[in-house]
N, C-alpha and C positions, 0 to 999 in steps of 0.2 A: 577520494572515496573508492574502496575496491568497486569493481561492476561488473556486470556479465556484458558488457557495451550498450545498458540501458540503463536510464533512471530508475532507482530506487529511490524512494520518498520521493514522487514527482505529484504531490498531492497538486491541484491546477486552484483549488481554491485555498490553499492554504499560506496564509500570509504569518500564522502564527503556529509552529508546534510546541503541541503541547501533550504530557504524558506523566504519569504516576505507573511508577516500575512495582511489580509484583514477583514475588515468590511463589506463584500459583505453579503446579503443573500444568504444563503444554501438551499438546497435542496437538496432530494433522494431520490428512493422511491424504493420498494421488492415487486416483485408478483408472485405468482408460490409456489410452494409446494416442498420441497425434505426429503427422510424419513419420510413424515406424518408429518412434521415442516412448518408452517407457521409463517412470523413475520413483524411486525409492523418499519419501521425506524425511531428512535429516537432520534440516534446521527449519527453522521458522520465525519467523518476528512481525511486529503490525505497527505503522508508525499513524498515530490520529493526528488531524489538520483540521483547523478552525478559520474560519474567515473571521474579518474587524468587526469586531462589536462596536456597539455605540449606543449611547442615552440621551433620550428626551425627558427634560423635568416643564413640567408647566404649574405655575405656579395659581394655589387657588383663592378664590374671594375672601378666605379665613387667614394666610399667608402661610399655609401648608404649603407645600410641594410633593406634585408625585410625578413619579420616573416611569417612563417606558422601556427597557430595553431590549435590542435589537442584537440578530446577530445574520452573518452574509451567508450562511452555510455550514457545513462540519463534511469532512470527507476521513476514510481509513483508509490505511493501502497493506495490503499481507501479502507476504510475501514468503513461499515455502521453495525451496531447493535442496540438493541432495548432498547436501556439503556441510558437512557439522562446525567445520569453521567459520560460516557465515553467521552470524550472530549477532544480541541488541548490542552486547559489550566492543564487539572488533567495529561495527557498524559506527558506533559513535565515537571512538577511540579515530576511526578514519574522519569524523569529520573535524573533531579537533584540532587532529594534525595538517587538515588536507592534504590528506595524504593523497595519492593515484595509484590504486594497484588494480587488476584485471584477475580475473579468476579460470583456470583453465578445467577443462573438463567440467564443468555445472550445467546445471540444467536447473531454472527456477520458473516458478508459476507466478508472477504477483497481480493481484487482483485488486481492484478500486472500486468503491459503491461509494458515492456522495449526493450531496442534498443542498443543492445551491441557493434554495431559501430556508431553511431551515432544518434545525436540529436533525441530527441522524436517529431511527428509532428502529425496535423490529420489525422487520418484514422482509417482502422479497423484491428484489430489485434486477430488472431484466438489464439485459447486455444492452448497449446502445453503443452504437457508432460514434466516430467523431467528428460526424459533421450533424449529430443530431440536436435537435434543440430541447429536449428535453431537460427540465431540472431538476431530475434526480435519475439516478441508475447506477448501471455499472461497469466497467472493463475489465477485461483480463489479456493480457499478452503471456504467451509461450518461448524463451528464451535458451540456447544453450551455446555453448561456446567449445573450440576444438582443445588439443590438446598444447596450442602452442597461443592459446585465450582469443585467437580469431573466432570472430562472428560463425554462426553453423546454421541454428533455426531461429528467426524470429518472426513472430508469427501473432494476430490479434485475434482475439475472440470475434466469430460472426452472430452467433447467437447463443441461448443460455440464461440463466440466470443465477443470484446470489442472495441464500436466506440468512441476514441476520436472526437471531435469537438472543442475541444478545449485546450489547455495543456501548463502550463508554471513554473514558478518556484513559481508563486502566484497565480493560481487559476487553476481548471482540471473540465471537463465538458465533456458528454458525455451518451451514455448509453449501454445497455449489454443482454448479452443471454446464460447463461452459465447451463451447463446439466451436472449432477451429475452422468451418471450412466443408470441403471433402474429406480433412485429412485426420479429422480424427476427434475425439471428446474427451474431456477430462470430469471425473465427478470424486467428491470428497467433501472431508468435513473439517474446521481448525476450531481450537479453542485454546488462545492464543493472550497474554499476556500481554500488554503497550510496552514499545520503546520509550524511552524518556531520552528526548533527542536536545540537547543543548541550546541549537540558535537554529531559526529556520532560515535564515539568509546565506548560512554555512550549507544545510543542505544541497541548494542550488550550486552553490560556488566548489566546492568538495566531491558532487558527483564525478566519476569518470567518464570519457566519451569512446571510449577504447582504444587508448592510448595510457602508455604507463608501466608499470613494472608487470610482469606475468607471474602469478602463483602456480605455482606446477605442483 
């Protein structure tokens, strides 16, 4: 999987991806400064993650049956960088092949909002930590890599939040406010098209750790 030395698709609740790819126009957009970093968005992609579903039938006094069904969660991860080669098509194309490439000079923003009992829906979802117990919210890490694809900023959101308006298994819309720190804010908006990602056990396996060929 190319990377900037971090997970990409690292959905935590997602045992199943799943996606319906769109022809829609995209959009996204970065403004705000963190670490003295400014960046332009280039590319952009969203990959949705579902937790196991499951059904309960009980059956009734007349020998009906009815079904409950359940599901563990739904998480999105977006993911916008200044790199127009970074994309749903090279993205999946890497996990096929698992491939390992590294990307030099990037700079990407990816953002996670998830819902660990249930369905993902609109609204806003505040930044939470990762030792928080909360069951829904959202992260954002700040990334960018040198010119020789070594590590440079990586950096987690300390507070902020992320407004769906809109979220489904084909397309995710909305915008953001996410603060790094002392070191700076990021605010924006995407309306963004799904990845339609092949196997979700390849994403895991596929990822890079920053090791691997360098893109210059």
């Amino acid at each position: 999987m190319r990377s900037l030395s971090f997970v990409v698709g690292s959905i935590a609740i997602g045992a199943a991806l799943v996606a319906c790819g769109s022809t829609a126009t995209q959009s996204a957009s970065v403004s705000g400064t963190v670490q003295s970093t400014t960046f332009t968005v280039a590319s952009e992609l969203a990959v949705f993650g579902t937790g196991d579903s499951s059904s309960t039938c009980v059956v009734s006094p007349d020998g009906g049956e009815k079904c409950t069904n359940s599901s563990s969660g739904q998480a999105i991860e977006i993911v916008l960088t200044n790199l127009p080669s970074i994309t749903c098509s090279t993205y999946v194309s890497d996990i096929e092949t698992s491939a390992n490439f590294n990307y030099a000079n990037a700079d990407a923003l990816v953002i996670d909002v998830g819902n660990d009992k249930a369905d993902l829906a609109p609204g806003t979802f505040d930044i939470v930590g990762s030792t928080s117990s909360a069951t829904s919210g959202a992260t954002a890490e700040f990334a960018t890599t040198t010119a020789k694809c070594g590590n440079a900023i990586q950096a987690a959101a300390t507070a902020g939040s992320v407004t769906l308006t809109e979220v489904s298994t084909s397309s995710v819309a909305g915008s953001y406010t996410v603060t790094f720190g002392t070191t700076g804010t990021f605010t924006g908006s995407f309306n963004i098209s799904v990845c339609s990602v092949p196997d979700a056990a390849k994403v895991s396996a596929g990822n890079g750790s920053g090791s691997g060929t360098c893109l210059q």
